[in-house]
C-alpha positions in Angstrom: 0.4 -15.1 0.8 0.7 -12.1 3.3 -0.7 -8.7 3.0 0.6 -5.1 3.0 -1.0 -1.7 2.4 0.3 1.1 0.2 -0.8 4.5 1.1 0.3 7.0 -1.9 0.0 10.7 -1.8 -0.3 12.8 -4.9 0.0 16.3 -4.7 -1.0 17.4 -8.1 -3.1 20.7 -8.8 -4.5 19.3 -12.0 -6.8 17.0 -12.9 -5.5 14.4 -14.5 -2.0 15.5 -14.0 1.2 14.1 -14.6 1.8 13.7 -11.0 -0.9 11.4 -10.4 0.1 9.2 -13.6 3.7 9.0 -11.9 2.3 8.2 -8.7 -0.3 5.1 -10.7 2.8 3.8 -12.0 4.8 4.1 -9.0 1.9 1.9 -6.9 1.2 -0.3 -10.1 5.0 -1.5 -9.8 5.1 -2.0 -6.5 2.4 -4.1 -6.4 3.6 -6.4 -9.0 7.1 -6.5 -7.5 5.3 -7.5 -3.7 3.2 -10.0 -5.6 6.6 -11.3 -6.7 7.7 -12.1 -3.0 4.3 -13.9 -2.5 2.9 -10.6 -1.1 -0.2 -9.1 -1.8 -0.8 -5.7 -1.6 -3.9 -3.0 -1.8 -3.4 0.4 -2.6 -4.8 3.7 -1.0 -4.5 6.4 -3.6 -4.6 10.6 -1.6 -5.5 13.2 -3.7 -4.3 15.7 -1.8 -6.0 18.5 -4.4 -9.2 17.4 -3.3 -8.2 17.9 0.6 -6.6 21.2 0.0 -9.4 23.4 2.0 -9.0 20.8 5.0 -5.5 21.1 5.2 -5.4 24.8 5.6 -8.6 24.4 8.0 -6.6 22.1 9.9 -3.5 24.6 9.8 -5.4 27.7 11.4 -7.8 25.4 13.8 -5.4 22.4 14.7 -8.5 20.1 13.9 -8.6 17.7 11.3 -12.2 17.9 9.5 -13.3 13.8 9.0 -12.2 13.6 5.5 -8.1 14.4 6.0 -8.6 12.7 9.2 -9.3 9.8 7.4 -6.1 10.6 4.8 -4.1 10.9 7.7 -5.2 7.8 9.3 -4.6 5.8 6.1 -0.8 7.0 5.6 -0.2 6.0 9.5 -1.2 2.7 9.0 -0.1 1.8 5.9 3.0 -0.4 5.8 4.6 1.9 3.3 4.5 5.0 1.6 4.5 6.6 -1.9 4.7 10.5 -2.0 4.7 12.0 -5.4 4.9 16.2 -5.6 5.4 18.1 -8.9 8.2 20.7 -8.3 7.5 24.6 -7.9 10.0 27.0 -7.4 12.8 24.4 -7.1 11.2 22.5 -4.7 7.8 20.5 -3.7 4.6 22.5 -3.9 3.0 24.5 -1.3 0.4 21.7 -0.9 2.6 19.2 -0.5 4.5 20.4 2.5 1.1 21.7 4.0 -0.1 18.1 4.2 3.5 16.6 5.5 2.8 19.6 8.2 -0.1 18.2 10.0 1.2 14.8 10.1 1.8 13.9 13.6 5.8 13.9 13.9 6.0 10.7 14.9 3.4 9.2 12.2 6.0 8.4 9.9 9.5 6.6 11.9 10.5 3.5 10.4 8.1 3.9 7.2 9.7 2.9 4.0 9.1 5.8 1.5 9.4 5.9 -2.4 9.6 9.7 -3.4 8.6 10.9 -6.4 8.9 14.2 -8.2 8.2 15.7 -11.9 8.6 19.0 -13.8 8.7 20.3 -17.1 12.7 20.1 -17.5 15.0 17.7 -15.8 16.7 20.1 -14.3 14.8 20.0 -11.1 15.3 16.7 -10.5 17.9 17.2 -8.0 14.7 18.7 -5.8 14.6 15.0 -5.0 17.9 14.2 -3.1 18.3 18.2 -1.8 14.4 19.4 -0.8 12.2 16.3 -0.4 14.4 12.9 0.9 15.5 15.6 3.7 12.3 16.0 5.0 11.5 13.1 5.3 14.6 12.2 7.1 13.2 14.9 9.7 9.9 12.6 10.3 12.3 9.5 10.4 10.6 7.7 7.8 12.9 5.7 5.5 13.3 6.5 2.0 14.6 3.8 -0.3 17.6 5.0 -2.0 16.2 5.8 -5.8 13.8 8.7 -6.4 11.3 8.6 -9.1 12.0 11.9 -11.3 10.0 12.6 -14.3 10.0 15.2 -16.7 7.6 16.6 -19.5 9.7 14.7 -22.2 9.4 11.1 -20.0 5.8 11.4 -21.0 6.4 12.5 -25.0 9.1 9.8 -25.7 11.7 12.2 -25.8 13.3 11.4 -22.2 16.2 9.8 -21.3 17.1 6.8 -23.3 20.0 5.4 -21.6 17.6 5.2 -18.1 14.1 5.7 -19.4 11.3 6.1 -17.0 9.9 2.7 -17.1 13.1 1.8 -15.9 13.7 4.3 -13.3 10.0 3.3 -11.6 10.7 -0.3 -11.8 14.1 0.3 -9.8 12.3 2.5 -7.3 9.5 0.1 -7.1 12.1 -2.5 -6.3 13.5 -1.2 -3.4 9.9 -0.4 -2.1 9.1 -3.9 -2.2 12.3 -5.4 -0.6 11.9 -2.5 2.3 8.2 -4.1 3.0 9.2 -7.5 2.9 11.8 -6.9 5.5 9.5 -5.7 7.7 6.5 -7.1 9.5 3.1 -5.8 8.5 1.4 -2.6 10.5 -1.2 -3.4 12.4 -3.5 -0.7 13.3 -5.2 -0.5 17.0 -8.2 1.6 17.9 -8.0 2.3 21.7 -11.3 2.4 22.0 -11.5 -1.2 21.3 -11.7 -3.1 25.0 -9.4 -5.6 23.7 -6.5 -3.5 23.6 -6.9 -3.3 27.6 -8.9 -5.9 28.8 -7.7 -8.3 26.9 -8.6 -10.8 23.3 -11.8 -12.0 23.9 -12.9 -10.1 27.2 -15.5 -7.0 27.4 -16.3 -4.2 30.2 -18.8 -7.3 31.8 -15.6 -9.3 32.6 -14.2 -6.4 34.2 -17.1 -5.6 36.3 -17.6 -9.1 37.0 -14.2 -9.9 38.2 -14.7 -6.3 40.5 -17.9 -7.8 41.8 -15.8 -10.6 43.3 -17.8 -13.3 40.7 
């Protein structure tokens, strides 16, 4: 069985909040759907709430304090990505779009992404299609086709019966998984590790020994 990681991003201000339950259900269905392709799969859940003072630290400095650096580092090499916002104003929050701001550019290309969104009405759920998939077509990530929308009613048994939630997350969660299997699995590199440029197996001795003429 081969493995994959799952970095998932929740940008909820509450806590719990219904963006975080989206995003749990989001991960716990991709999981099962990899395990179905005889791939396992561990999840890195990002609180972004809980990183909110190091984002807009790393915004006015341009550093990245150890803990976000450590977020950041996990959604890099991750083999694919869940990003869950709840909608403001039409669009994704203020917190959200910080975080996706001190991503490196490049952090993202190639990255199959599930979006997710929710709001009180389902009228915001084209924020979706119209304010989130397009930025993350900027970063050149790939977002499966179906985004994860969920309203207040999805959660009170009221929502839509002809596509209920369950059904819209295990569609999403779908395509997740058949993204990641296409794909080989990230492997992350430290360049600080002598192996990436001396070679498997060889240290700094080898290299001063083979200078040394021995």
């Amino acid at each position: 069985m081969s493995e994959r990681r799952i970095a998932v991003i929740s940008a909820g201000l509450s806590n719990p909040s219904s963006t975080r339950m989206l995003a749990d259900k989001l991960a716990a269905e991709t999981v099962k759907e990899l395990a179905e392709r005889d791939i396992q799969a561990t999840v890195d859940v990002i609180e972004l709430r809980d990183l909110a003072h190091d984002i807009t630290n790393n915004l006015l400095t341009g550093f990245a304090p150890a803990e976000l650096e450590s977020a950041l580092n996990t959604v890099y090499s991750a083999d694919a990505l869940i990003a869950v916002t709840p909608i403001f104003s039409t669009s994704y929050s203020g917190l959200f779009k910080s975080f996706i701001d001190v991503l490196d550019p490049d952090g993202l290309t190639g990255k199959p992404v599930l979006i997710g969104a929710n709001a009180g009405t389902a009228r915001h759920s084209l924020a979706i299609d119209y304010a989130i998939r397009p930025l993350f077509a900027y970063l050149h990530a790939e977002a499966v086709s179906t985004g994860v929308f969920a309203a207040s009613a999805d959660w009170g048994g009221t929502g839509d019966e002809v596509a209920p939630l369950s059904k819209r997350v295990e569609k999403g969660a779908r395509e997740l998984a058949e993204a990641v299997a296409r794909k080989d699995a990230v492997t992350s590199s430290d360049p600080f590790d002598p192996a990436n440029y001396l070679g498997e197996g060889r240290s700094f001795g080898h290299l001063l020994g083979g200078l040394a003429g021995e």
